[in-house]
N, C-alpha and C positions, 0 to 999 in steps of 0.2 A: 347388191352393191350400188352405189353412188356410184352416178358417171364424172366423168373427169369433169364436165364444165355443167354441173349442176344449175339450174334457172332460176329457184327460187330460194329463199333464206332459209338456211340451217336451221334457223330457229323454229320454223315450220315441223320440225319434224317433232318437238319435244308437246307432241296432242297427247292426250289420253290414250291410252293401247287398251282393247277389250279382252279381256278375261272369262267372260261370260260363258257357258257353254253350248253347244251348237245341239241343234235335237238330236237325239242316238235313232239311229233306226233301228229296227223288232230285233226282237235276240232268234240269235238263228237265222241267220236270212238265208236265202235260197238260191242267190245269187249272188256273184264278188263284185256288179256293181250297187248291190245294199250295201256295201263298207266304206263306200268313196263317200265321202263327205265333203263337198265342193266349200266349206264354209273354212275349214282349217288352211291358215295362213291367211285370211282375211282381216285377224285383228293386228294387233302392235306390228312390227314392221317386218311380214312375209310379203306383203302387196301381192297377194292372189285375185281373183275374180269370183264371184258364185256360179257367172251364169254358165249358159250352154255352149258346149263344145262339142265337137266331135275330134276320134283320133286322129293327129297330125292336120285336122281342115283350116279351111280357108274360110271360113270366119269362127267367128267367138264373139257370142250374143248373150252381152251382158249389163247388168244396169250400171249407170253414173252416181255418183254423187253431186256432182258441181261445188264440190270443195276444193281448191286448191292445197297442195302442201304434200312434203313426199311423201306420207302413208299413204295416200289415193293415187299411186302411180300408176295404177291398171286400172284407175277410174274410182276404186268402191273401198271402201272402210268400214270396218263391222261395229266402229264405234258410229257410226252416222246414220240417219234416217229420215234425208232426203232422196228425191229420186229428181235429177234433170234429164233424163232422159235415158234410154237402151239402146246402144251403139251397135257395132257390128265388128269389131276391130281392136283385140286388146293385148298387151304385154302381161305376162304371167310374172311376177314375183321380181322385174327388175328396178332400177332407182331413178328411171326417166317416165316421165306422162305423156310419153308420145301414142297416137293411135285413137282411139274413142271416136271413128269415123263413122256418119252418118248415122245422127239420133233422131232418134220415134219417140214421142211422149204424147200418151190420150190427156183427152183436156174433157172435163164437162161445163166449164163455164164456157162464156163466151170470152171468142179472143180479140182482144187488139191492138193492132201495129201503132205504136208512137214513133212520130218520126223522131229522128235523132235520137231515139233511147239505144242504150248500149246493150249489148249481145246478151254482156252478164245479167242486165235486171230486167229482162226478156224473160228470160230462162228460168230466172229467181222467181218470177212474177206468177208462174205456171208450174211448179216444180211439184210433183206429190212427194205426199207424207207416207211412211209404213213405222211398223214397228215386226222386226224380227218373229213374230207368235203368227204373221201373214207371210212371210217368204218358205217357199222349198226351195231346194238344189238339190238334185239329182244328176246322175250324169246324163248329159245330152238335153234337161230340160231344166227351166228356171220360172218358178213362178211367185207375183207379190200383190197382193193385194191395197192398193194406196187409199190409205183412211181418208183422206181430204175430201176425193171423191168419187169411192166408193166403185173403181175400175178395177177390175181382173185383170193384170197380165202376163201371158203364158208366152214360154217362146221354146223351141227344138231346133235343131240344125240337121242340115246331111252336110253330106263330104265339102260342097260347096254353095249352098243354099240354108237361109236362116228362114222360120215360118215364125210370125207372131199369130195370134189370138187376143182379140180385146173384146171383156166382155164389160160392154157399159150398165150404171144401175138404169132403173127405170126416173124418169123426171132428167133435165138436164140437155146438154147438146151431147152428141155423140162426133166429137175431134179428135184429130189426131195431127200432131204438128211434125213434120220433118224439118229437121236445123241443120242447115251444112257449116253452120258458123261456130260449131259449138262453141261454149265457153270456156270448158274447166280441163281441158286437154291443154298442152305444151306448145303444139304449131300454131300456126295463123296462116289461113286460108288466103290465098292471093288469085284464084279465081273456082267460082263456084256457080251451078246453073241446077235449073229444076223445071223438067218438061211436063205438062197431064200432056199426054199422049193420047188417052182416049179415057172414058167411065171407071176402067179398072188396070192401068199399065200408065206408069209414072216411071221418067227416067231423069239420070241425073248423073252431075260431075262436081268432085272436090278433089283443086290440085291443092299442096300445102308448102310450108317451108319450115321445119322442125331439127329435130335431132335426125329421123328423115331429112335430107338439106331441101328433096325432092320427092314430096309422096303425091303419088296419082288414083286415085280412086273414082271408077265407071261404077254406077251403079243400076237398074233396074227396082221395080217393084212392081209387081202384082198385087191386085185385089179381090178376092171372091164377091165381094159385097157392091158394088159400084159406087163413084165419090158421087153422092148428091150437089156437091159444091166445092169450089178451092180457089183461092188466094193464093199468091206469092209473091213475096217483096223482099228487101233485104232490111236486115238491123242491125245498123250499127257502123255500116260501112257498105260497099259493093262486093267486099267479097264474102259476105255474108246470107246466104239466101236462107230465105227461111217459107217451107209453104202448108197452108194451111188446108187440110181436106177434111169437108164436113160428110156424113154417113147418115142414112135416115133406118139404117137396123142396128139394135143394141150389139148385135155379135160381129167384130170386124176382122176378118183374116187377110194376111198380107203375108206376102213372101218374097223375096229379097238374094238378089244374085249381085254379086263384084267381081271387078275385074280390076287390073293395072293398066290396059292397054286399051278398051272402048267399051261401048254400051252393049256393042252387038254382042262381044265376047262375055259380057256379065251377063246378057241376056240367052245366050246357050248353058252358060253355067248354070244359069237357076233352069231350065226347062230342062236341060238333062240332067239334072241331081234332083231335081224337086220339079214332077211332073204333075203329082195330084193334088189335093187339100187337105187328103187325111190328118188331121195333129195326133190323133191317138197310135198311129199305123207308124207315122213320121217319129216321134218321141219311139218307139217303140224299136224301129231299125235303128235309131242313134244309141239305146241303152245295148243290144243286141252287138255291134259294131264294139262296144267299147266289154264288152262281156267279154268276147272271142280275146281282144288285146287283153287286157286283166288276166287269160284265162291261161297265158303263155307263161304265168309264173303262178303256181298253185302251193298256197303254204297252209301250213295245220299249226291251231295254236290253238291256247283254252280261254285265254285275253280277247273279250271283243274287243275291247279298245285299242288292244294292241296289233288286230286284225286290220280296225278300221285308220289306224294309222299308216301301214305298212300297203294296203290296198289305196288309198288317198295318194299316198307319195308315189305308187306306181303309176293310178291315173296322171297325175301334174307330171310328171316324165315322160308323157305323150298328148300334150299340147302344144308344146312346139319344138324343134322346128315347124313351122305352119307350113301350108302347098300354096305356092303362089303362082304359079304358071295354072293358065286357062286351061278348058278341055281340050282345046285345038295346041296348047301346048304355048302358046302366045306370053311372053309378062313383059315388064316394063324394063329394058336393059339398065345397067351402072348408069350411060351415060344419056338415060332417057328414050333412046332409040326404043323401037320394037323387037325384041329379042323371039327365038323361037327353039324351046326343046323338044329336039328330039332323040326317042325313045327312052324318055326317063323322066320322072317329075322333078319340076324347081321348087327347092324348098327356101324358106326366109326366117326372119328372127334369126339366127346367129349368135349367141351371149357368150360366144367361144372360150374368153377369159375362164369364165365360170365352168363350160359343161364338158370341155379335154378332158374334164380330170376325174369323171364318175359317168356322166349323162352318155357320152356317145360310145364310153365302154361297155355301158347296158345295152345298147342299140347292137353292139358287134355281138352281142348273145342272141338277143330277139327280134330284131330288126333290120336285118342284113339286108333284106332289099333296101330299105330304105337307105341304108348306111352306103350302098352303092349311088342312090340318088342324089344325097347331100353331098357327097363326094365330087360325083359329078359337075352339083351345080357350083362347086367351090372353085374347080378345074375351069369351068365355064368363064364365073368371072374374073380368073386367071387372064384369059384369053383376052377377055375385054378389055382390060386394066395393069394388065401385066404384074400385077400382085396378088396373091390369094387375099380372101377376105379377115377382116380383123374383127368386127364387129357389123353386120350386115343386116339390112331392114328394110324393107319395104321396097327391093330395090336400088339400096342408097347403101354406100359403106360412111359409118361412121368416123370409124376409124379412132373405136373409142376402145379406152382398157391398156394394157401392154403387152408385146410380144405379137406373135402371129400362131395362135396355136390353129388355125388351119393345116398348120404342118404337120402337129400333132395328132390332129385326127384323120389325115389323110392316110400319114405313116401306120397309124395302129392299123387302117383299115388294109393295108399294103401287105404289111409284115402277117397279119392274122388273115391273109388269104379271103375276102371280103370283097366279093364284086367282082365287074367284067369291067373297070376304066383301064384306061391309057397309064399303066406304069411309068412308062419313060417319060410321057407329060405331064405324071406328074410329079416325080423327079425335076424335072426341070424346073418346072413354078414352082417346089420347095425349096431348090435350090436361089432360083431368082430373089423371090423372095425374101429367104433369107440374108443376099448380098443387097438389098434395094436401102441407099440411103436414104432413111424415113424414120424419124424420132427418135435418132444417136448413134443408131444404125453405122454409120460410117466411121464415127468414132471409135464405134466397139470393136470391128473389123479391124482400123488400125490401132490402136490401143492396148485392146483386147479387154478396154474396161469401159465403161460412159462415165468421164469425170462429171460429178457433182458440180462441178460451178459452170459446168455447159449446160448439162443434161437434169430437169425435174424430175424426182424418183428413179434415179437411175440405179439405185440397189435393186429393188423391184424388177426394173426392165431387164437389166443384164440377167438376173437369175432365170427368169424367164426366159429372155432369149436361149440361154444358154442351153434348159429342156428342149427347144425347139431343134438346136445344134444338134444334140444328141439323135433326135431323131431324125434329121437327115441323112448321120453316118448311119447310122442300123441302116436306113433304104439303100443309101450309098452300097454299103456293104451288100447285103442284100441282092442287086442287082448288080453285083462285081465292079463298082466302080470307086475299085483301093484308094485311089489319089483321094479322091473327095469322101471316104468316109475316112482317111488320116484328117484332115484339114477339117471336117466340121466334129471330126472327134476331139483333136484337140481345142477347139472352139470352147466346145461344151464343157471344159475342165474352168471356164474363167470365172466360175464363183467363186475358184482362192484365191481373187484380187481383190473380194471385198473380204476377208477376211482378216480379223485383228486377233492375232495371240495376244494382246494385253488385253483386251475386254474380251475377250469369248464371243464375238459376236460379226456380222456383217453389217460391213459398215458405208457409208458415201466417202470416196476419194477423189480427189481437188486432181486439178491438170499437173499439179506439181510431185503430186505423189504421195500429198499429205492429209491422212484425214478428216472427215469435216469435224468440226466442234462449235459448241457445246455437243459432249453427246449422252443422252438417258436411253437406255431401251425400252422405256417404258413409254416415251414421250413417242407421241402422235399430231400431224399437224394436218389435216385434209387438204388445206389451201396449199399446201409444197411442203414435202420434205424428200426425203432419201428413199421410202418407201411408198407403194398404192396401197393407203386405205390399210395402214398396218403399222409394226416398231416394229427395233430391231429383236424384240423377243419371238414375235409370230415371222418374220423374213429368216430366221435362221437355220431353218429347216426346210426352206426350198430347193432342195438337194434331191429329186426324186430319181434324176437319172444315175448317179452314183453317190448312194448311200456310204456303201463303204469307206467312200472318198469322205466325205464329211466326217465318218466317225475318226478318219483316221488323222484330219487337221482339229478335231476335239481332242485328240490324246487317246484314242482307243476306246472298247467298246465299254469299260465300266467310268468312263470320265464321261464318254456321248453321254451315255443312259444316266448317272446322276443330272447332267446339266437338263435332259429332257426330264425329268424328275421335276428341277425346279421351274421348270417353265409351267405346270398345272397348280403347283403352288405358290405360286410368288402372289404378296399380299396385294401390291399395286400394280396391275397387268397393263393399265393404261392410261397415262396422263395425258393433259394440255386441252387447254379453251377449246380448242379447235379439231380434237380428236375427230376421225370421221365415226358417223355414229352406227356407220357398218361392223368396226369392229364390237361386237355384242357374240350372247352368246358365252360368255366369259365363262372358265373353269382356270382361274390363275391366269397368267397372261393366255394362256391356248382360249382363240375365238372361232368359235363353232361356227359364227352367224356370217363369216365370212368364209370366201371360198381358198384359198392361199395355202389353209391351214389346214384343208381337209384329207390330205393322207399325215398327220403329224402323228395321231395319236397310234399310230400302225410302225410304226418308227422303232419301235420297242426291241420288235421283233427279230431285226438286223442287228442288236446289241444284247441278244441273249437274256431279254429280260420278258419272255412273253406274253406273261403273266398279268405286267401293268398295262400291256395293249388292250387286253382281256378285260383288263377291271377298268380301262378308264374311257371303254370303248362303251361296257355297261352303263356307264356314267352315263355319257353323252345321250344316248338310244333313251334311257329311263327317264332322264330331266331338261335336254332340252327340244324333246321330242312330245307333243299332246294331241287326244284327239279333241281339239276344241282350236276356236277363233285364232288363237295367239298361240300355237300348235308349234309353231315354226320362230326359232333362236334368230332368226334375221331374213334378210330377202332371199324368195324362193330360186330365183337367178335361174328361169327358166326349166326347170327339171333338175339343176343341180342339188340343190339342197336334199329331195326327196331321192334323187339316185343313189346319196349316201348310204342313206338311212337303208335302202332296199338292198344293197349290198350289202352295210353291216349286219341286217336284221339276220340274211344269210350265213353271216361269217366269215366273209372275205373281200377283200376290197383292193381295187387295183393303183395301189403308187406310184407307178410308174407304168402306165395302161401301155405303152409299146414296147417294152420286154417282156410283154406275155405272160406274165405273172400276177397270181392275184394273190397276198398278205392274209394268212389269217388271222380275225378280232374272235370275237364270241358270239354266237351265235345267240338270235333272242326267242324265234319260231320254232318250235321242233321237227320241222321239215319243211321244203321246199322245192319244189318239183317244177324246174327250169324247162320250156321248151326250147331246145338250141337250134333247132333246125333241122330237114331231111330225116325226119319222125323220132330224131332222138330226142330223150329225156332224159338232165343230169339231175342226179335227186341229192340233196343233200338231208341228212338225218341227225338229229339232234337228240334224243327221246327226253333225257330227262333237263333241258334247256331250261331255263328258269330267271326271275330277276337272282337269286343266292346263285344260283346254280351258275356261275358265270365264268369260271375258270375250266381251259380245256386240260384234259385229265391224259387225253390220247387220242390221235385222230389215222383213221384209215381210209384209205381212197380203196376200192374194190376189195375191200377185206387185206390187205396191205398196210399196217404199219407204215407210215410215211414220219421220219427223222428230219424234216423241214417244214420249215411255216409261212408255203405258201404252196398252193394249186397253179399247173398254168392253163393257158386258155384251152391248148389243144385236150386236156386231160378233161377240161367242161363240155368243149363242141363233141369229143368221143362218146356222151355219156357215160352211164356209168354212176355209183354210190360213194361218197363221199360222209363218211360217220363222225361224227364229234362226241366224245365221253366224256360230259360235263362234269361241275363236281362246285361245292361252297368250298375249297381252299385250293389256294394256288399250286401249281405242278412248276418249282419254280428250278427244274432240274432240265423240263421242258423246250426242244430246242437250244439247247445252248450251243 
């Protein structure tokens, strides 16, 4: 997605998108991190990264471009073939260029500082060349060969620690630049520092002011090789540092700890995650590490590609949330202070908009610790701010997106028994929360609606709000507290204030109680309208907490189901100069490439038509789904887009993630072998699963005939078999 206050020109984004295909690894691999293809979402607008990660770490070591414009928003674009340098700090698939902190670029000419040259033709002036036939991506490692001048560079990560390797050619100087100033990132450094310490230990600070409003980066670096020589000066300003270390052996190893809070803290991080020099040892625990995660979801299929799609989107669904808290527990509080967790890890990145709605419903299958730590750290900066987080980064809430689905994934984790936090606090901070007057907030409380001529996108926000309503009565309820699940129950009913019987549709309403006009549902405006990053065709099905409710102000379930019919057909899905160019991914007005939309096509199901959930669920899975560059219908939005895809490839998908129900689509794998936790294994079995084969014929849960179309959670965490009897024609007698 596009963030609300986007930095640079729309126009920017209308580049070239790559098509190209990524290399296939051996047929047959022997391992499921041979399927991850770190390249897929890298071209037209997934904005992924190639390079190296480790599950859930605390860095991501990956190359730059130094191209501005939203396709490079995680730094790198698979249509480009410069390198400014390899950072340590990157966003996975969202629509701001925040991050790209502290870059390493080898150099073999000689360098030199102009005074008064600017940062960008600095960076420009030294930047290598590759072409794609010299880059790998593998999980945990990234390596590129720069034609210019003829440098090796390899890089692997641990938990907390990134190790480079440069091997220089023979002839030449053997340099290596660090820039704390970078160019082609979103913030501007407002203080920056660069210590040699001694032959082989270089330390360093870059505080910023960004989409972050306040990001703090300690860093460390180690050298196996000792610096023969170093420079450091700044360009282009003072807070720009930039320093230069010369090497008198072709082979240079370096390794690299961060922190939020000091050097010392970065400097325990890299010595206890990364104690020796091994690269081969090193690459090897990171591919290992992310084998064991991959290995928590085991599917059979006859499709490599379709393997290596379904394994790709499971890796990108564990890069972030990132861990940001030190080994001693230490990160940089909301309000800058020095914070300290204990007994849990602090995780960051937060794209909440995006990942309530698939990403941390995968996490309460396979990741339950974890799903107890991010919860925590939500509660946390509760504590600190007296709000749960909306959009969280680096330490910094944004406060970008609409709604507060912290509630959302707090409640899922509450209601589906996930974890050892504080229920009643956190009750409380979803309660606060939800009453904090903060972007119409107060309006909608009184109201019960955010008129249109106060409130920008106030269709959008209220619907939203309203799933968040809903799930404070379930906790409300939940934990016996009747008053308050009556009051945020009826809260959550206030999507039929934006409802119009004369157009069929949700609409923006004026203080007076009168609709806004002009009004097209087709029409899109990015700069303001009535909706985020959407019309009124894709807002009309944000009903996830009561379905029924909506089929029942459409006229019933064969009026829902024709009008959801025309929404995948309609010839013009989306108009206006100024459309945001998130909504992509098109099948009629239904966009894939945004996240809003993504239990729409599960919709069917509740209106007795299962069939077309089936067949248009095949759709989406077969065509806007590839294993190559431009793989991905729109931005990756941290693991959400790929979480879709893992759930539908399975066959069911959760609409509404805190009523403990998961929707069944069609299954595309012919089996799937869920680790859920405490040595159980939910299998799901498809045998004769197919692209034709796409309508379910019959489905059994333990040999059981099951008369409903959908699984709940408890019936996945109990393990257990789960059967689907495919078939080429629709069962459309099926659930009704």
């Amino acid at each position: 997605m596009i963030r609300i206050f986007s930095v640079f020109s729309i126009g920017l984004i209308l580049l070239a998108s790559c098509t190209a295909p990524a290399p296939k690894k051996a047929e047959q691999p022997d391992r499921l991190t041979d399927f991850v293809d770190p390249f897929i979402g890298t071209g037209d607008h997934g904005h992924t990264y190639p390079g190296a990660a480790f599950p859930f770490g605390q860095i991501q070591l990956s190359p730059d471009n130094g191209t501005q414009g939203w396709d490079w928003c995680s730094g790198y674009h698979y249509s480009d073939s410069i390198v400014a340098g390899f950072s340590h700090l990157h966003l996975s698939g969202t629509g701001i260029g925040d991050l790209a902190d502290i870059s390493f670029l080898p150099v073999t000419s000689e360098v030199t500082f102009k005074e008064g040259e600017k940062n960008e033709a600095f960076v420009s002036r030294y930047a290598g060349k590759y072409n794609h036939k010299d880059e790998i991506a593998h999980v945990g490692y990234y390596s590129v060969l720069l034609k210019n001048s003829g440098v090796k560079a390899e890089f692997t990560v641990t938990e907390r620690a990134g190790l480079h390797r440069y091997t220089f050619p023979e002839g030449g100087e053997n340099n290596l630049l660090i820039n704390l100033g970078f160019a082609i990132n979103w913030d501007k450094p407002y203080q920056t520092s660069l210590k040699i310490v001694d032959s082989t230990l270089v330390t360093g600070v870059r505080l910023s002011h960004g989409w972050a409003v306040d990001q703090h980066v300690y860093f460390v670096v180690r050298f196996l090789t000792p610096i023969a020589k170093s420079e450091i000066t700044t360009v282009g300003g003072e807070a720009r540092t930039v320093g230069l270390l010369k090497f008198n052996k072709k082979q240079v190893l370096a390794k690299v700890g961060v922190s939020s809070v000091s050097i010392e803290n970065a400097l325990a991080n890299l010595d206890g995650s990364l104690p020796d020099w091994d690269f081969e040892a090193t690459q090897k625990a990171a591919s290992d590490a992310w084998e064991k995660e991959l290995s928590k979801i085991k599917i059979q299929s006859n499709d490599l590609a379709q393997k290596r799609i379904f394994y790709t989107s499971l890796y990108h669904t564990m890069v972030a949330p990132a861990l940001f808290s030190d080994s001693n527990g230490e990160f940089k509080g909301i309000k800058g202070d020095v914070q300290k967790a204990n007994g849990y890890n602090r995780y960051t990145v937060f794209s909440i908009w995006d990942t309530y709605r698939a990403l941390h419903p995968l996490f309460t299958l396979t990741q339950q610790t974890r799903v107890n730590d991010m919860v925590k750290t939500m509660l946390d900066q509760y504590k600190q701010t007296g709000i749960l987080p909306v959009w969280e980064l680096e330490g910094n809430e944004t406060f970008c997106m609409v709604g507060n689905h912290s509630i959302a994934v707090i409640a899922e984790a509450l209601l589906k028994g996930v974890g050892d936090f504080d229920h009643e606090l956190a009750f409380e901070a979803m309660k606060a929360t939800s009453l904090h007057d903060r972007d119409g907030m107060g309006l909608y409380d009184k109201l019960g609606y955010m008129p249109a001529d106060k409130i920008s996108q106030s269709v959008a926000k209220s619907l939203e709000v309203a799933i968040d309503d809903w799930c404070v009565a379930a906790v409300a309820q939940k934990l016996g507290k009747t008053a308050d699940a009556a009051y945020f129950s009826k809260r959550s009913e206030s999507y039929r204030q934006y409802y119009d019987k004369g157009t069929r549709f949700m609409r923006g309403k004026l203080s007076n109680g009168q609709w806004t006009t002009p009004f097209d549902p087709s029409a899109s405006n990015h700069e303001g309208s009535d909706y985020t990053e959407g019309n009124g065709w894709q807002y009309l099905w944000l009903v996830p907490q009561n379905v029924p409710g909506l089929i029942e102000l459409l006229g019933g379930k064969d009026a829902f189901a024709d009008k959801l019919d025309s929404l995948f057909v309609v010839k013009e899905g989306v108009k206006g100069k100024n459309a945001s160019p998130d909504i992509s991914g098109l099948i009629g007005a239904y966009a894939h490439g945004n996240e809003p939309g993504h239990q729409t096509s599960f919709l069917f199901d509740f209106a007795g038509r299962a069939w077309r959930t089936q067949e248009i669920n095949r759709q989406i899975q077969t065509t806007l789904y590839a294993d190559k560059p431009s793989g991905l219908s729109g931005n990756e939005d941290c693991g959400q887009m790929s979480a879709w895809y893992v759930f539908s490839a399975m066959g069911f998908y959760p609409v509404n993630p805190s009523d403990l129900k998961y929707q069944f689509g069609s299954p595309i794998v012919q089996e799937a072998k869920v680790e859920v936790g405490s040595g159980k294994i939910f299998t799901m079995k498809a045998p004769v699963a197919s692209l034709t084969n796409k309508y379910i014929q019959e489905v059994k849960l333990n040999g059981q005939v099951l008369d409903r179309p959908y699984i709940t959670h408890q019936e996945i965490i109990d393990g257990g078999t789960l059967e689907f009897t495919m078939g080429a024609e629709p069962n459309k007698s099926l659930f009704k």
